[in-house]
Chimera marker file (.cmm) of the C-alpha trace (Angstrom):
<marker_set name="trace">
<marker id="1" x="-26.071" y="-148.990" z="-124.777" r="1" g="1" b="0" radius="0.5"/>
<marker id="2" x="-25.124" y="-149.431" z="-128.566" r="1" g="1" b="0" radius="0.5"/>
<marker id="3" x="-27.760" y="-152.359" z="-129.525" r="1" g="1" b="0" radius="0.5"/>
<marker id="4" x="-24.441" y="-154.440" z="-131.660" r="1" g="1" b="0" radius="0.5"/>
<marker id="5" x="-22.901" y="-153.660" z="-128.348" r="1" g="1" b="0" radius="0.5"/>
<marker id="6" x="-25.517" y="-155.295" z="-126.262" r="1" g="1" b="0" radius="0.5"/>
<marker id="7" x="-25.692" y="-158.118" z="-128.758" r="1" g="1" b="0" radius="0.5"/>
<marker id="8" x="-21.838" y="-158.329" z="-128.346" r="1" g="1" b="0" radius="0.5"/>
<marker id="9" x="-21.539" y="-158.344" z="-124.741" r="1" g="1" b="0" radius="0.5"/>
<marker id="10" x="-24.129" y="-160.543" z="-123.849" r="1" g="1" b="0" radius="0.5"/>
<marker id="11" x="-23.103" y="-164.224" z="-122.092" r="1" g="1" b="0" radius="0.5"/>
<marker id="12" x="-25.087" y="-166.835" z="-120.424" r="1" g="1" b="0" radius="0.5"/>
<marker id="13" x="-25.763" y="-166.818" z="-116.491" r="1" g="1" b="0" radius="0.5"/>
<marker id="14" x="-25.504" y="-169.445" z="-114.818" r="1" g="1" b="0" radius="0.5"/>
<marker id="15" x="-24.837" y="-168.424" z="-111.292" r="1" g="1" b="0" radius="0.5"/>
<marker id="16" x="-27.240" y="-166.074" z="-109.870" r="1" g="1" b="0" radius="0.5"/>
<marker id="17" x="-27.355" y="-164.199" z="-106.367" r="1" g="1" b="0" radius="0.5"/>
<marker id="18" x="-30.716" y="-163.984" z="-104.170" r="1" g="1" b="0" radius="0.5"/>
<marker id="19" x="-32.005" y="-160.437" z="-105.308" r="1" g="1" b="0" radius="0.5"/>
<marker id="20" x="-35.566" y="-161.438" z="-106.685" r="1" g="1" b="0" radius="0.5"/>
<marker id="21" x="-36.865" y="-159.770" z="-109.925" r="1" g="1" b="0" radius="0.5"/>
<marker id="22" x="-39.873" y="-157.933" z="-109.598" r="1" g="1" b="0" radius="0.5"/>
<marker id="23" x="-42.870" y="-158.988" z="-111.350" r="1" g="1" b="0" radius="0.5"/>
<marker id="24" x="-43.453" y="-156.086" z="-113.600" r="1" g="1" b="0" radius="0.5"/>
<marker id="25" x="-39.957" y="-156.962" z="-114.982" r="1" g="1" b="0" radius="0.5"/>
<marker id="26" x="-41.398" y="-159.993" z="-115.638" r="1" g="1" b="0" radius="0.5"/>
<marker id="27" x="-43.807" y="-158.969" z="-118.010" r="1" g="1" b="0" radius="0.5"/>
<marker id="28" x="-41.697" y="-156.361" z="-119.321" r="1" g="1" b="0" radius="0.5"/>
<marker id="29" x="-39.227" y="-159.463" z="-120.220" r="1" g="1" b="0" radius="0.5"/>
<marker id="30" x="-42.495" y="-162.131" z="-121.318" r="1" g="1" b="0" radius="0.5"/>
<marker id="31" x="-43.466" y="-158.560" z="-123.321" r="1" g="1" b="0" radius="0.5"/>
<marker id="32" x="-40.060" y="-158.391" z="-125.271" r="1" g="1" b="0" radius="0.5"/>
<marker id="33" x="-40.684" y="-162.330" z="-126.352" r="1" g="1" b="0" radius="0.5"/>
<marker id="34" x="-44.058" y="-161.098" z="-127.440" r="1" g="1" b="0" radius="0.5"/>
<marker id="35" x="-42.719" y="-158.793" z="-129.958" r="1" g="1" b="0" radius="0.5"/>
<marker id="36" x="-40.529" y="-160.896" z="-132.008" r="1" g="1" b="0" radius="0.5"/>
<marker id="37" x="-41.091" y="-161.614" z="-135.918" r="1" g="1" b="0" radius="0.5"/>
<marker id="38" x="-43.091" y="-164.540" z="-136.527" r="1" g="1" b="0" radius="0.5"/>
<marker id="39" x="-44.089" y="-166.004" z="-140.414" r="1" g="1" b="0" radius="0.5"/>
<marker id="40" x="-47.790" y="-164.377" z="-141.296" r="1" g="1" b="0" radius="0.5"/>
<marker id="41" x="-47.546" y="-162.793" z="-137.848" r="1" g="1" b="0" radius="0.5"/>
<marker id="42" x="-49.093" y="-166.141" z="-136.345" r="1" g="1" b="0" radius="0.5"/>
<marker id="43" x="-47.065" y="-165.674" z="-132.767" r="1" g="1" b="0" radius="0.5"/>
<marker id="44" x="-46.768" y="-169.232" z="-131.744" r="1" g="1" b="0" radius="0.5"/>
<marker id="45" x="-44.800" y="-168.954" z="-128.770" r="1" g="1" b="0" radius="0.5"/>
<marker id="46" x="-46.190" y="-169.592" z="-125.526" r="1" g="1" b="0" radius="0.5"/>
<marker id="47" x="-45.147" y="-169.076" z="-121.789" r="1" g="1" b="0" radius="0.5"/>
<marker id="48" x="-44.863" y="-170.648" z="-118.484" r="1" g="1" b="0" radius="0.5"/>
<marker id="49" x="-43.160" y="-168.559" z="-115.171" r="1" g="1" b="0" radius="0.5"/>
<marker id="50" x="-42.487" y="-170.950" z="-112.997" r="1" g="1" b="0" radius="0.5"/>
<marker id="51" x="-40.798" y="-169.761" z="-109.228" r="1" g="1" b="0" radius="0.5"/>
<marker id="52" x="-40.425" y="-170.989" z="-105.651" r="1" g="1" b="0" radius="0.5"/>
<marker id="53" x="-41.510" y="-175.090" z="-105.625" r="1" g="1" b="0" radius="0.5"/>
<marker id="54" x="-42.709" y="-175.309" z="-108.963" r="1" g="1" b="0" radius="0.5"/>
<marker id="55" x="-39.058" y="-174.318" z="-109.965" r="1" g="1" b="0" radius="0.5"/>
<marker id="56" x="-37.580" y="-176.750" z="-107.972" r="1" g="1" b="0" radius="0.5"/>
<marker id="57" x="-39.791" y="-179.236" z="-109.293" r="1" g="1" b="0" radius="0.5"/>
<marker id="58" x="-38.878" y="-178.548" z="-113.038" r="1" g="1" b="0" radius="0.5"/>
<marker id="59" x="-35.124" y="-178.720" z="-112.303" r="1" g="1" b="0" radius="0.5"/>
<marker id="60" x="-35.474" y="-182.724" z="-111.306" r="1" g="1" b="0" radius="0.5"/>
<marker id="61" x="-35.919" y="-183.252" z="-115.047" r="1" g="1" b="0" radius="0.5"/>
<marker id="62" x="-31.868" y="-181.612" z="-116.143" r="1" g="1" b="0" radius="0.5"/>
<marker id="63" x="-28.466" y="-182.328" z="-115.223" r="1" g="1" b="0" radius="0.5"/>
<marker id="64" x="-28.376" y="-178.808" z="-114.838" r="1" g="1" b="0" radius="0.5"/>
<marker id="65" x="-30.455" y="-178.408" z="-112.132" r="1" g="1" b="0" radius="0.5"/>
<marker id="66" x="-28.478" y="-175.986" z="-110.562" r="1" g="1" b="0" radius="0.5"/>
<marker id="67" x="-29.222" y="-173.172" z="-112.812" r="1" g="1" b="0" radius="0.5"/>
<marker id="68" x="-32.828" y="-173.528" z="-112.451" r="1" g="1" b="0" radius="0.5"/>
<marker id="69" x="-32.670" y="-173.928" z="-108.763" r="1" g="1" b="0" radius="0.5"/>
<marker id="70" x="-29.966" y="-170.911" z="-108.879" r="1" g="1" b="0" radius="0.5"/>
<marker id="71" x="-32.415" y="-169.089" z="-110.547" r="1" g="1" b="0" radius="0.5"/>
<marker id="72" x="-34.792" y="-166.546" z="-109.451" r="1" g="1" b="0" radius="0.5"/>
<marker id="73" x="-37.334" y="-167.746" z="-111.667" r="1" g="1" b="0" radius="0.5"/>
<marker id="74" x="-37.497" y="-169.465" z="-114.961" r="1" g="1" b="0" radius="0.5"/>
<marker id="75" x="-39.465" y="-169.074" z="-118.537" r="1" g="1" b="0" radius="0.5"/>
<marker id="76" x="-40.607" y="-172.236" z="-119.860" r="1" g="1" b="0" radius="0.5"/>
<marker id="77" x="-41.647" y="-171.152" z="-123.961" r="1" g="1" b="0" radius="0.5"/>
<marker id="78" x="-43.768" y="-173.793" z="-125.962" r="1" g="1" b="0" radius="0.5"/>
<marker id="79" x="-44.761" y="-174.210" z="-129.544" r="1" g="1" b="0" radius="0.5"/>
<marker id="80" x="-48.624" y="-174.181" z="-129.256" r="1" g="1" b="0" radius="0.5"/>
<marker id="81" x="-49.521" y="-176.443" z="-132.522" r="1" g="1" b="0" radius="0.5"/>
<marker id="82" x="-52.922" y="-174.464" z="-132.829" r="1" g="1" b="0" radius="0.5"/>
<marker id="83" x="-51.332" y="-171.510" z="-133.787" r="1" g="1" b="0" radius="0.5"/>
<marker id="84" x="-48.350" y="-173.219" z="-135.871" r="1" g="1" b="0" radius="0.5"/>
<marker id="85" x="-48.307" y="-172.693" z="-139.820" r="1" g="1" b="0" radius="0.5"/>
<marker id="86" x="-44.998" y="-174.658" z="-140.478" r="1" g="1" b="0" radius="0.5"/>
<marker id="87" x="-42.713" y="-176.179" z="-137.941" r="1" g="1" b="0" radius="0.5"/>
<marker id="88" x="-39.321" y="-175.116" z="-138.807" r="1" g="1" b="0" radius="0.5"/>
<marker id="89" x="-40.350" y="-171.701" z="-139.474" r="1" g="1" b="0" radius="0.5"/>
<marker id="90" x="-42.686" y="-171.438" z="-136.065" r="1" g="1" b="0" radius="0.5"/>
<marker id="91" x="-39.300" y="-172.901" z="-134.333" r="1" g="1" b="0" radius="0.5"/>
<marker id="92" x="-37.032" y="-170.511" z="-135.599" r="1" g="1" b="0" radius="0.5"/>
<marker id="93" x="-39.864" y="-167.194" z="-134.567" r="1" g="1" b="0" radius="0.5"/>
<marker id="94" x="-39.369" y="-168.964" z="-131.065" r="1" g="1" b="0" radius="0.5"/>
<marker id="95" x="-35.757" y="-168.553" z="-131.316" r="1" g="1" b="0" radius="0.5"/>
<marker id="96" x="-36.210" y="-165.060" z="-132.142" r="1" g="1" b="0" radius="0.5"/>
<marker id="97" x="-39.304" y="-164.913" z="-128.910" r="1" g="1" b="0" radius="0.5"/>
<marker id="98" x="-36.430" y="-166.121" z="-126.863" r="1" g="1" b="0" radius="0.5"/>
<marker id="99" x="-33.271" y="-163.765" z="-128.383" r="1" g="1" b="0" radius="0.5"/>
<marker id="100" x="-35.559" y="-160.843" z="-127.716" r="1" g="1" b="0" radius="0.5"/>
<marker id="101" x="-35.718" y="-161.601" z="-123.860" r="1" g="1" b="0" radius="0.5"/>
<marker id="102" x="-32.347" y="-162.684" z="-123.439" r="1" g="1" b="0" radius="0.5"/>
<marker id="103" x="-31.487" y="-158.928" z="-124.864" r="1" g="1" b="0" radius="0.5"/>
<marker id="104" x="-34.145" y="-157.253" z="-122.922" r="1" g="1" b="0" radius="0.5"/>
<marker id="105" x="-32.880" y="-159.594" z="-119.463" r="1" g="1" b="0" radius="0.5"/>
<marker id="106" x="-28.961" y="-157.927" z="-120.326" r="1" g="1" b="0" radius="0.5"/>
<marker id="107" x="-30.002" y="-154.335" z="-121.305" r="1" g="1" b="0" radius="0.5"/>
<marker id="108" x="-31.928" y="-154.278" z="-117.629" r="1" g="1" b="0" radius="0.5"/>
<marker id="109" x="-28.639" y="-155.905" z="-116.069" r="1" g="1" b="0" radius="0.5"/>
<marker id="110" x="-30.279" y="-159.188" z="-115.569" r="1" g="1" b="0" radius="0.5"/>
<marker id="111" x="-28.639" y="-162.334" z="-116.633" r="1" g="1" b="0" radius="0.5"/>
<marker id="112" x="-29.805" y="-165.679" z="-117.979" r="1" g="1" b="0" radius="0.5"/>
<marker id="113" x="-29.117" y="-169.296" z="-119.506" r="1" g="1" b="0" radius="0.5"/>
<marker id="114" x="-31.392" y="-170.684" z="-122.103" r="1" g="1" b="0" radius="0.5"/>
<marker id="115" x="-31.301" y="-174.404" z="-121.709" r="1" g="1" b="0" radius="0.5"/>
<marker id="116" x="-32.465" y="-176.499" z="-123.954" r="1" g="1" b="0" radius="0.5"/>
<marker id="117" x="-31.543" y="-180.354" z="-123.068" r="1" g="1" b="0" radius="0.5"/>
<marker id="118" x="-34.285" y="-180.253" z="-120.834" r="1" g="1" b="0" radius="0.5"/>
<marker id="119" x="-36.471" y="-180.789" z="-123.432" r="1" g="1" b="0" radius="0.5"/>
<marker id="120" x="-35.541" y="-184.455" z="-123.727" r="1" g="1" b="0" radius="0.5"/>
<marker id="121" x="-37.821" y="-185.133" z="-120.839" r="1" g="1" b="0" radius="0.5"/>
<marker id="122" x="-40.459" y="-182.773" z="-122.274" r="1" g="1" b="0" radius="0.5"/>
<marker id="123" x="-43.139" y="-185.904" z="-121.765" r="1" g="1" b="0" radius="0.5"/>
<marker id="124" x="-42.539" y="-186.332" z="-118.081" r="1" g="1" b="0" radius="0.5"/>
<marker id="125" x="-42.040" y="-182.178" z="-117.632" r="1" g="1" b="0" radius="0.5"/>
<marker id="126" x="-45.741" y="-182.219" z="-119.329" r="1" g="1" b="0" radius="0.5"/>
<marker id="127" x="-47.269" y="-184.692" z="-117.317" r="1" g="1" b="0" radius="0.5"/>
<marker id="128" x="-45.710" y="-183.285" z="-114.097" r="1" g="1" b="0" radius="0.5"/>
<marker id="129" x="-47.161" y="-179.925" z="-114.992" r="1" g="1" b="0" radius="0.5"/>
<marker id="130" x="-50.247" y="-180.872" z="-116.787" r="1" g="1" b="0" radius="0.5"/>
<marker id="131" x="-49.517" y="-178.498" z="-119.938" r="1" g="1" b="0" radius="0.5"/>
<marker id="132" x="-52.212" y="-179.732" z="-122.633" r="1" g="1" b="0" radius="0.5"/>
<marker id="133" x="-50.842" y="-181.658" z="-125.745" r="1" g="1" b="0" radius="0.5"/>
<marker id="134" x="-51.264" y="-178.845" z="-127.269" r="1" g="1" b="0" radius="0.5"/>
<marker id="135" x="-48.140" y="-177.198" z="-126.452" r="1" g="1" b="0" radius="0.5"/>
<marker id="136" x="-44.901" y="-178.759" z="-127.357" r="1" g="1" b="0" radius="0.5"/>
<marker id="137" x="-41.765" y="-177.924" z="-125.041" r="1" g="1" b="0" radius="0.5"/>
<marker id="138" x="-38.843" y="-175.701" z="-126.187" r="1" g="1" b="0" radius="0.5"/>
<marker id="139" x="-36.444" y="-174.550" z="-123.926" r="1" g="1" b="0" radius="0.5"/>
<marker id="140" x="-36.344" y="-172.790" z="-120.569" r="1" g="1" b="0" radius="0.5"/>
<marker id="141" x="-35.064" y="-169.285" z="-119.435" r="1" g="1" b="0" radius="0.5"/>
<marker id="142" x="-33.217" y="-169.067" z="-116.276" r="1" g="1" b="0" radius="0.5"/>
<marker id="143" x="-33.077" y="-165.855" z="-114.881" r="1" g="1" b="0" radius="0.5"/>
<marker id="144" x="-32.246" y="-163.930" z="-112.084" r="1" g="1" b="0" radius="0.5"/>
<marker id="145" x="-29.477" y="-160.941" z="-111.100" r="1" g="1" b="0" radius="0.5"/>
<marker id="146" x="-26.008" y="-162.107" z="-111.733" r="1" g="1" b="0" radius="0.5"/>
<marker id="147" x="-23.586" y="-163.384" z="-109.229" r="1" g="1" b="0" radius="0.5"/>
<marker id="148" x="-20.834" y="-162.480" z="-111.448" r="1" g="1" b="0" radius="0.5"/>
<marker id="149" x="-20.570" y="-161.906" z="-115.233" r="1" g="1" b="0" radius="0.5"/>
<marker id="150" x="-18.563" y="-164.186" z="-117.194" r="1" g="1" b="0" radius="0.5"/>
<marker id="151" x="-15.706" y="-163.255" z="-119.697" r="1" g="1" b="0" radius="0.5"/>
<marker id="152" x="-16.013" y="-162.576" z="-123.381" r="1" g="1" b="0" radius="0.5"/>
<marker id="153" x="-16.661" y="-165.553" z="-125.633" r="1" g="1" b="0" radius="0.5"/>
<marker id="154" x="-14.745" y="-166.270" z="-128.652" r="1" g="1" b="0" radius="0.5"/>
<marker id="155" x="-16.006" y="-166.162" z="-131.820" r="1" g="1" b="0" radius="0.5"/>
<marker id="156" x="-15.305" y="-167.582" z="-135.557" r="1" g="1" b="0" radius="0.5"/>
<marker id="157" x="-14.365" y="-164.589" z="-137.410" r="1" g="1" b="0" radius="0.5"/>
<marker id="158" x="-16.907" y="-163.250" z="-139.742" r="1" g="1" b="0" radius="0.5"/>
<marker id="159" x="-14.728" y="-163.586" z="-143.361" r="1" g="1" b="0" radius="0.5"/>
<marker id="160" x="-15.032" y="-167.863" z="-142.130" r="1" g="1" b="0" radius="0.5"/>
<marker id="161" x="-18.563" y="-167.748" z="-141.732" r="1" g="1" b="0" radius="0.5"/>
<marker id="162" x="-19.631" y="-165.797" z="-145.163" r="1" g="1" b="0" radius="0.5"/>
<marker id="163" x="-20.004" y="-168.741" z="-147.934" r="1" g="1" b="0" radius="0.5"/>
<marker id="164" x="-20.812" y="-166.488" z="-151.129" r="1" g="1" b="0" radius="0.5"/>
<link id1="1" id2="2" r="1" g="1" b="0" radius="0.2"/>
<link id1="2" id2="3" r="1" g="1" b="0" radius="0.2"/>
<link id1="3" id2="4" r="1" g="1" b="0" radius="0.2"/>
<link id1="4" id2="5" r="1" g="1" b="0" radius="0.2"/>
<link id1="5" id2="6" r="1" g="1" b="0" radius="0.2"/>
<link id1="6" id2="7" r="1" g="1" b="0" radius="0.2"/>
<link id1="7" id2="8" r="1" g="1" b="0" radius="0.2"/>
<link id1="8" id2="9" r="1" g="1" b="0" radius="0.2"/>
<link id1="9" id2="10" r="1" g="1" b="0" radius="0.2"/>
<link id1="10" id2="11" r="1" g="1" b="0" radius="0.2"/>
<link id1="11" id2="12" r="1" g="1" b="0" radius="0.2"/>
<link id1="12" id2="13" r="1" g="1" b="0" radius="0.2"/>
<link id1="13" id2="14" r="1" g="1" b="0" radius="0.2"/>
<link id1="14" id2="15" r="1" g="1" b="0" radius="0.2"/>
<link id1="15" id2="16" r="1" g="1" b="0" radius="0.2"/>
<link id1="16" id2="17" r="1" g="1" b="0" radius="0.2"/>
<link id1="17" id2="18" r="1" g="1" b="0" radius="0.2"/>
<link id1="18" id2="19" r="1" g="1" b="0" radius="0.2"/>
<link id1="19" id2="20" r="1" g="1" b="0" radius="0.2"/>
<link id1="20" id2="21" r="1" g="1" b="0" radius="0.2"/>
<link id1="21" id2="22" r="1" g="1" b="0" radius="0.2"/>
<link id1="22" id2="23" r="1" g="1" b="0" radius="0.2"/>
<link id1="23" id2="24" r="1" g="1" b="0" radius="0.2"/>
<link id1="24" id2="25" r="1" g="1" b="0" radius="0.2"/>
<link id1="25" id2="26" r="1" g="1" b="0" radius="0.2"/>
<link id1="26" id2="27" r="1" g="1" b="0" radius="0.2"/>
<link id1="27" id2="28" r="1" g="1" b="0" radius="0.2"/>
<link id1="28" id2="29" r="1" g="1" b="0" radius="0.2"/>
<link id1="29" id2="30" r="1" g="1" b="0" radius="0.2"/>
<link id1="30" id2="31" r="1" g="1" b="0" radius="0.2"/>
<link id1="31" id2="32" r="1" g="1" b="0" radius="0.2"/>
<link id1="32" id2="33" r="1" g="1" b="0" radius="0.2"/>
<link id1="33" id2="34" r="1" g="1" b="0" radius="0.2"/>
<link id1="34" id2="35" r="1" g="1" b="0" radius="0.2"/>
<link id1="35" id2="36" r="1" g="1" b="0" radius="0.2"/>
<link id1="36" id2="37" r="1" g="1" b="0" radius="0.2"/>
<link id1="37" id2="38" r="1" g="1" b="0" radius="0.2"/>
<link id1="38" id2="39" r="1" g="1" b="0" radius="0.2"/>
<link id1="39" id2="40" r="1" g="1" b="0" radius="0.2"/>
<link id1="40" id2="41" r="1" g="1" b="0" radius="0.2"/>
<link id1="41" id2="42" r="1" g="1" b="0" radius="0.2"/>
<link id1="42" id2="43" r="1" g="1" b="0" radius="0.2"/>
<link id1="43" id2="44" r="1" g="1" b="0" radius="0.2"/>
<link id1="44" id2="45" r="1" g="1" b="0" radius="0.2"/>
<link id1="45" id2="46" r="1" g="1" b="0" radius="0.2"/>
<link id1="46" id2="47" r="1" g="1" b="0" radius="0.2"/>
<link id1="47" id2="48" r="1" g="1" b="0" radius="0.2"/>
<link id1="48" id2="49" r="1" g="1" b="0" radius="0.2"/>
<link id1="49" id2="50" r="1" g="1" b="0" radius="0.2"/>
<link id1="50" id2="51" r="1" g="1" b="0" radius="0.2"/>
<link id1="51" id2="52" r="1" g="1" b="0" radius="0.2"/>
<link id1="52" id2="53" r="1" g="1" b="0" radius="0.2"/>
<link id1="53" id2="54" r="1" g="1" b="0" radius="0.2"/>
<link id1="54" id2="55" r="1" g="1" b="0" radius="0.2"/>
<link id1="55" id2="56" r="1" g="1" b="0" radius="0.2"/>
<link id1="56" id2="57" r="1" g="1" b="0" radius="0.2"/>
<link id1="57" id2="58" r="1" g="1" b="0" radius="0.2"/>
<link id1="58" id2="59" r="1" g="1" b="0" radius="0.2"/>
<link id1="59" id2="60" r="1" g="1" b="0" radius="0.2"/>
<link id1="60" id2="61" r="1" g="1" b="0" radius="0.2"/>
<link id1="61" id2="62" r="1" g="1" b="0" radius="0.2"/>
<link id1="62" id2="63" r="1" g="1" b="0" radius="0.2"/>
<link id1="63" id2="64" r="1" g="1" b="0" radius="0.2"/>
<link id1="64" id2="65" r="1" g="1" b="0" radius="0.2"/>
<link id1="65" id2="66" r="1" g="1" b="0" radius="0.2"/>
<link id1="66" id2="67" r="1" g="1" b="0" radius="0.2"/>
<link id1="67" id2="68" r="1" g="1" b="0" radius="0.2"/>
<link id1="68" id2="69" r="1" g="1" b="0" radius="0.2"/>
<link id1="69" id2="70" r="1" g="1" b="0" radius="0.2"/>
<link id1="70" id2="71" r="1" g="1" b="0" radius="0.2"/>
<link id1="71" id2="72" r="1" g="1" b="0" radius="0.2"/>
<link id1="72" id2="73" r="1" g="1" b="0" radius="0.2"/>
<link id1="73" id2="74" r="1" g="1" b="0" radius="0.2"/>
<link id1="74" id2="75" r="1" g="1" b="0" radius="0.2"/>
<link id1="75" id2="76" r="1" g="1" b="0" radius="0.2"/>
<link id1="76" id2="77" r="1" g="1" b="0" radius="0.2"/>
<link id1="77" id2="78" r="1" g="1" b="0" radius="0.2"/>
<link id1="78" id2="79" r="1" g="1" b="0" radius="0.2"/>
<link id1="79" id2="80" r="1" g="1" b="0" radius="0.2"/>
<link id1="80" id2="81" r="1" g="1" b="0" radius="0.2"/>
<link id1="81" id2="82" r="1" g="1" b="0" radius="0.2"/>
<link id1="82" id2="83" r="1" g="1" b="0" radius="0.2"/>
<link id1="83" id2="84" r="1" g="1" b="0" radius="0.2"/>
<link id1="84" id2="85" r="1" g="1" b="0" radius="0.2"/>
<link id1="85" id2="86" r="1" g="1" b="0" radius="0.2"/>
<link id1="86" id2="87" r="1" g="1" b="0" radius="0.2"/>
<link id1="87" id2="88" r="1" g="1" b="0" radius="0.2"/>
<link id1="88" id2="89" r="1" g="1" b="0" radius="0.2"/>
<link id1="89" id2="90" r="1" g="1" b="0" radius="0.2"/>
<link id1="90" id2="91" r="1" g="1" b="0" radius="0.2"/>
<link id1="91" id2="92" r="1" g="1" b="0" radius="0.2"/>
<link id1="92" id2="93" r="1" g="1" b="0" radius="0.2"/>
<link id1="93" id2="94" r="1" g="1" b="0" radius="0.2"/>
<link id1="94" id2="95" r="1" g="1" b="0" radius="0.2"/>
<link id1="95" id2="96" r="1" g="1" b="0" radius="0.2"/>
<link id1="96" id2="97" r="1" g="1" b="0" radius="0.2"/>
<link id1="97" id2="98" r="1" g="1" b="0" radius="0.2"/>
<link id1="98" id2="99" r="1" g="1" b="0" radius="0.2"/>
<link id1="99" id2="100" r="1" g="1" b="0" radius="0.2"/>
<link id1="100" id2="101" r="1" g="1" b="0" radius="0.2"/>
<link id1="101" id2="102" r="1" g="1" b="0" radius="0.2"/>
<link id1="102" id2="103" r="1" g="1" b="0" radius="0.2"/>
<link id1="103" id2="104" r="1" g="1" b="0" radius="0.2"/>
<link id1="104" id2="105" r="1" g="1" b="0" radius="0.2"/>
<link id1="105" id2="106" r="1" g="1" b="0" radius="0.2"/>
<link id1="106" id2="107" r="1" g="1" b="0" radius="0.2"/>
<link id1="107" id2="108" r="1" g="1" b="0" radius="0.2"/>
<link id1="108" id2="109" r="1" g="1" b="0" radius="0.2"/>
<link id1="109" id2="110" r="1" g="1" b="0" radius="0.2"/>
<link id1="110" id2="111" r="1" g="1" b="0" radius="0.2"/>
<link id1="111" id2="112" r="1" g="1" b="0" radius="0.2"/>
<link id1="112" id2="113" r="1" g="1" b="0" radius="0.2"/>
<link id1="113" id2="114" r="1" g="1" b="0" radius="0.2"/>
<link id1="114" id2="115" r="1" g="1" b="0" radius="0.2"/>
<link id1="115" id2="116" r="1" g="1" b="0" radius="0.2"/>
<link id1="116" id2="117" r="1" g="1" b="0" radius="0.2"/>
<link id1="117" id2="118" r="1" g="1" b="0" radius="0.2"/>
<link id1="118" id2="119" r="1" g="1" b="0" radius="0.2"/>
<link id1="119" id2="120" r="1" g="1" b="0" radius="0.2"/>
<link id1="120" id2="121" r="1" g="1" b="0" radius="0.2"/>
<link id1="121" id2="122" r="1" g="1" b="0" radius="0.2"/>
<link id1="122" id2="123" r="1" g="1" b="0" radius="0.2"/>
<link id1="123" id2="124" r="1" g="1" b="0" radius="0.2"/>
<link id1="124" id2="125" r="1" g="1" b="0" radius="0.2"/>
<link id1="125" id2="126" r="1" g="1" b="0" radius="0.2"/>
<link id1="126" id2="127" r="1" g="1" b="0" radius="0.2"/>
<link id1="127" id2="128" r="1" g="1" b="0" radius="0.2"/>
<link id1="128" id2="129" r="1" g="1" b="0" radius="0.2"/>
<link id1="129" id2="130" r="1" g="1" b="0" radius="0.2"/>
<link id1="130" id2="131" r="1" g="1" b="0" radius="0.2"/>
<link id1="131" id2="132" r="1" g="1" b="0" radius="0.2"/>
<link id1="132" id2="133" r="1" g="1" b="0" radius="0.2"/>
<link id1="133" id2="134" r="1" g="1" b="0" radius="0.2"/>
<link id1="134" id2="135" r="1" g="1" b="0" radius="0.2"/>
<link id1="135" id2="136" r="1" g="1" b="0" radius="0.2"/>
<link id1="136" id2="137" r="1" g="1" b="0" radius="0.2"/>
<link id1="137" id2="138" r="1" g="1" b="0" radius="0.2"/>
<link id1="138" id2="139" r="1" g="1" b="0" radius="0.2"/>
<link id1="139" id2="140" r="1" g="1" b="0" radius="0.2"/>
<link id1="140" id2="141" r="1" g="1" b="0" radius="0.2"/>
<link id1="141" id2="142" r="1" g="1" b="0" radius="0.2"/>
<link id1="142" id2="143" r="1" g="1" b="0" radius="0.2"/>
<link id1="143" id2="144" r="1" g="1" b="0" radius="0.2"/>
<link id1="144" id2="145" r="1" g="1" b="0" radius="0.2"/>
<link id1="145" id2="146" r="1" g="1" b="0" radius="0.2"/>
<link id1="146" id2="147" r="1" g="1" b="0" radius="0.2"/>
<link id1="147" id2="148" r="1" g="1" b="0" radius="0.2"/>
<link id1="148" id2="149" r="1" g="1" b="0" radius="0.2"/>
<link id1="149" id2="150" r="1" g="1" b="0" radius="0.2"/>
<link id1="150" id2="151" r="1" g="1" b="0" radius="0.2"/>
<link id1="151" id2="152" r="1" g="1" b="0" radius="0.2"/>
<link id1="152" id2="153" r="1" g="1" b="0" radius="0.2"/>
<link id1="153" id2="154" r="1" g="1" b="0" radius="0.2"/>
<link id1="154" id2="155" r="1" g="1" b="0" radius="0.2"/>
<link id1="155" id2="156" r="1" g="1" b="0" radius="0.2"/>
<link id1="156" id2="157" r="1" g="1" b="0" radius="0.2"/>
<link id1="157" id2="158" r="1" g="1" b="0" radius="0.2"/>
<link id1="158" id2="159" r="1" g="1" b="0" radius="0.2"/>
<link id1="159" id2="160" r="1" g="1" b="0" radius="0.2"/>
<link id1="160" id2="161" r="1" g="1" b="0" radius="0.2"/>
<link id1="161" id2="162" r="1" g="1" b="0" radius="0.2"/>
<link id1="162" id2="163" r="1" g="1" b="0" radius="0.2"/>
<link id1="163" id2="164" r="1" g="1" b="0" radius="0.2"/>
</marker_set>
């Protein structure tokens, strides 16, 4: 597929069936997140795969716990503050981490939400867990084969977006 194509048609999942995803996708997925750009290369993303209990666990902690226990498995990414050079900058390469799977999860017919308002119980999710202070929460992939695929989002057209 066209890559603007893929970036086009691309929509969060949030309804998935039971097929599981086999672990070498996995990595082929935690891979793409690997390869994004990151300022002086410092890669400050980190990853969690959580499945089965552990899943079920983490979805106590959203209102949208029925994505993650939906899911086939989920992608918790972090900020690890050892490897951080400035915040904003290290927050917007994990934006990018995240982008590349979400691409890579569609291009190999997978489907998946990034949620983010799980993070305002990252404290509790840490202590649950027992992730080191280390690494500060982000967001959370849920992914798994798509029940059904939703239909095209609208967007603002380009000519209102451009300011100069």
């Amino acid at each position: 597929m066209d890559t603007l194509e893929l970036i086009k048609s691309r929509r969060s999942i949030r309804k998935f069936s039971k097929k599981i995803i086999p672990p070498r996708t996995v990595g082929k997925i935690l891979e793409a997140g690997r390869w994004a750009p990151s300022g002086l290369n410092n890669q400050p993303w980190r990853f969690a795969v959580l499945e089965g209990e552990d899943k079920d666990a983490l979805a106590a902690y959203t209102k949208y716990s029925y994505i993650i226990k939906g899911a086939d498995r989920v992608i918790l990414v972090f900020l690890d503050k050892t490897a951080s050079y400035h915040y904003e900058k290290d927050f917007m390469a994990i934006g990018a981490s995240i982008q590349n799977m979400l691409l890579y999860l569609h291009s190999q017919k997978l489907g998946a939400c990034w949620l983010g308002e799980i993070i305002n119980k990252s404290k509790e999710i840490a202590a649950h867990f027992r992730f080191p202070a280390r690494y500060i929460f982000t967001a959370v992939l849920a992914m798994g084969y798509p029940k059904k695929y939703p239909r095209k989002s609208p967007r603002i057209k380009l000519k209102n977006l451009i300011i100069y």
